[in-house]
TORKOL-4160 file (C-alpha; in steps of 0.2 Angstrom, whole numbers, padded with zeros to 4 digits, m for minus):
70
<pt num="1" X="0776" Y="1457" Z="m0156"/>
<pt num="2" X="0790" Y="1468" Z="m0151"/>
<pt num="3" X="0803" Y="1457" Z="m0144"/>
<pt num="4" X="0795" Y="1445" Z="m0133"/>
<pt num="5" X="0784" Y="1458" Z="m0127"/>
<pt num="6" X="0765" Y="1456" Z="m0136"/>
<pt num="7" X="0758" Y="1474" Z="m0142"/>
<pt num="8" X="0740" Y="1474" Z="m0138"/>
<pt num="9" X="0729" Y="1489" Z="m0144"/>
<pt num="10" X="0714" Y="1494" Z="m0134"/>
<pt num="11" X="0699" Y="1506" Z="m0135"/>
<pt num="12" X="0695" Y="1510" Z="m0116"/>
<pt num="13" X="0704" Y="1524" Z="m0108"/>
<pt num="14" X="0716" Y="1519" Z="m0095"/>
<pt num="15" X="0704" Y="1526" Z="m0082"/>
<pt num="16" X="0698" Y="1518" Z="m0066"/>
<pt num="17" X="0705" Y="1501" Z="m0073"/>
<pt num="18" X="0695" Y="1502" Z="m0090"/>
<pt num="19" X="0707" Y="1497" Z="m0098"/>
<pt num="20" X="0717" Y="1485" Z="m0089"/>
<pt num="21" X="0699" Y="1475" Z="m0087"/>
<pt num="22" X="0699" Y="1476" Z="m0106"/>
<pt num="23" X="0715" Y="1469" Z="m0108"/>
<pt num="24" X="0709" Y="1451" Z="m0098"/>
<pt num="25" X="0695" Y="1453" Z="m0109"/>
<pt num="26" X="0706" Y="1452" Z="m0124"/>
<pt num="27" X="0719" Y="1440" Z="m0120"/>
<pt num="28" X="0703" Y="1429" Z="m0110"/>
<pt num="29" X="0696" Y="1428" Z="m0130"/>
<pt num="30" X="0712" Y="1427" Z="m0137"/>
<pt num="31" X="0719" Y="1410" Z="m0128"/>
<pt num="32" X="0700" Y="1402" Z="m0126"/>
<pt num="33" X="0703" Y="1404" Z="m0108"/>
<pt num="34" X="0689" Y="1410" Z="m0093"/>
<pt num="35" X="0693" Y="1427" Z="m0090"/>
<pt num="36" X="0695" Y="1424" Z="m0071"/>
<pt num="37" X="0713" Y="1413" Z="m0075"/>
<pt num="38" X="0718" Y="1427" Z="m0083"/>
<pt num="39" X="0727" Y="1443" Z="m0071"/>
<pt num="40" X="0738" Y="1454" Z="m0071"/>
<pt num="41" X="0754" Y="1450" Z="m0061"/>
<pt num="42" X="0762" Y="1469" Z="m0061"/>
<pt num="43" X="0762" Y="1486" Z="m0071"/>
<pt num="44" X="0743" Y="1489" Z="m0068"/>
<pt num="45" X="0746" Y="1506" Z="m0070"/>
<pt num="46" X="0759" Y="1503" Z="m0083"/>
<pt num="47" X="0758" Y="1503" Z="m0102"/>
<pt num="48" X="0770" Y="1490" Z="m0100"/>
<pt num="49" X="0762" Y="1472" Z="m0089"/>
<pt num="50" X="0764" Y="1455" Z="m0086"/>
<pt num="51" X="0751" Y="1442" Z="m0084"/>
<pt num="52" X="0748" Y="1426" Z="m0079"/>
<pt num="53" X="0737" Y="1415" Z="m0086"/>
<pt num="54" X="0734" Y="1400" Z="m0075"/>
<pt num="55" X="0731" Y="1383" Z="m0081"/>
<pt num="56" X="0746" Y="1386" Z="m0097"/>
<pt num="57" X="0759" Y="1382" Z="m0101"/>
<pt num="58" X="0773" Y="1397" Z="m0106"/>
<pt num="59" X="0776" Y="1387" Z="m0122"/>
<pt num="60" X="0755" Y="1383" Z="m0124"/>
<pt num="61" X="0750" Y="1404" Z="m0120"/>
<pt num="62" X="0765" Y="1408" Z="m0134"/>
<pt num="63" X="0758" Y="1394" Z="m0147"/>
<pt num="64" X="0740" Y="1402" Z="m0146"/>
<pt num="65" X="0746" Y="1419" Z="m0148"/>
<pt num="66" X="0757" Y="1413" Z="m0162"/>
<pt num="67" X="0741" Y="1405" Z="m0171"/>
<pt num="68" X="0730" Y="1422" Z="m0167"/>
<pt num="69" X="0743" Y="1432" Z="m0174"/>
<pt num="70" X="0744" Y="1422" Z="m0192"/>
């Protein structure tokens, strides 16, 4: 965590949306949400996004990060 940003580290390049597909991947697995809730709402060609996650709550996504992170 950096702030209230999340730092996620990837292995796909960021080419032809490798690594942005990786990134629902992660955060899918993550939350134990489908991937197909999970999209990215702006900076897709950004390092820095944000996502919504349909289905959560703000304070349920935090608490399984939270819980991921310990």
């Amino acid at each position: 965590m950096r702030g209230e940003a999340l730092l996620v580290r990837l292995n796909a390049a960021p080419v032809d949306g490798a690594a942005n597909a990786e990134l629902i991947d992660v955060l899918a697995d993550a939350l134990g949400v489908p991937k197909r809730t999970v999209s990215i709402v702006s900076g897709e060609r950004s390092r820095q996004k944000r996502i919504r996650v349909e289905g959560l709550t703000q304070q349920l996504v935090d608490s399984r990060v939270i819980s991921k992170l310990r």
